[in-house]
C-alpha positions in Angstrom: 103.4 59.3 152.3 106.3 60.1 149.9 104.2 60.8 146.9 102.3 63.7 148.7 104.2 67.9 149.1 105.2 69.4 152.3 101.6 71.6 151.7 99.4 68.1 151.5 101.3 66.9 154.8 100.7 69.7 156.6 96.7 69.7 155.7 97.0 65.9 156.8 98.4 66.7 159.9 95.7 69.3 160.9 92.8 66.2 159.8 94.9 64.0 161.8 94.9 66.3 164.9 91.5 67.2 164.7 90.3 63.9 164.2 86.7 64.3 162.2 86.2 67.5 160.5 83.2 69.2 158.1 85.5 70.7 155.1 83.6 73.2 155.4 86.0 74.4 158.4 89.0 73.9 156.9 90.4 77.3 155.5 90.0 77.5 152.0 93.7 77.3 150.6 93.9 74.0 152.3 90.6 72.8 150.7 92.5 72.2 147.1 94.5 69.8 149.2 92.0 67.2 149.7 91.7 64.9 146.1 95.3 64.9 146.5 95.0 63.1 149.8 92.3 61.1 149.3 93.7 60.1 146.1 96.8 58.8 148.4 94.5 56.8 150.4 95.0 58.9 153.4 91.8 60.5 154.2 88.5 59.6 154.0 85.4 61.7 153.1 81.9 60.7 154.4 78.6 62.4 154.1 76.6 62.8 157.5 73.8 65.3 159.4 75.7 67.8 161.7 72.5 67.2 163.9 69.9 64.4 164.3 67.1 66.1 163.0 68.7 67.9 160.3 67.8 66.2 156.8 70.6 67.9 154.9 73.8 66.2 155.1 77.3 67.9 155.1 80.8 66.2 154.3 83.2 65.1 156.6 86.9 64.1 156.3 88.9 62.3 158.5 92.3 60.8 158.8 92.5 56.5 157.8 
């Protein structure tokens, strides 16, 4: 985790607490943050329904 800023750590640390979260309720300043870490191999981003019946899927990040 040395390669990443004190910004991209602090993102991290809010996936890492929150366990699975849409990106789409992460605030927007820390959204620019994301390539950075999965590009660090230290979150993953996943496509998946928010409901069973829903046929449009929304992406998810979450902490490896």
């Amino acid at each position: 985790m040395s390669k990443i800023t004190a910004f991209e750590k602090e993102v991290y640390e809010l996936i890492k607490i929150k366990g699975e979260i849409p990106i789409s309720n992460i605030p927007s300043m820390m959204q620019g943050a994301i390539p950075n870490l999965k590009n660090a191999k230290l979150i993953k981003i996943c496509k998946k329904p928010t409901t069973p019946w829903a046929s449009k899927k929304h992406k998810f990040v979450q902490a490896i």
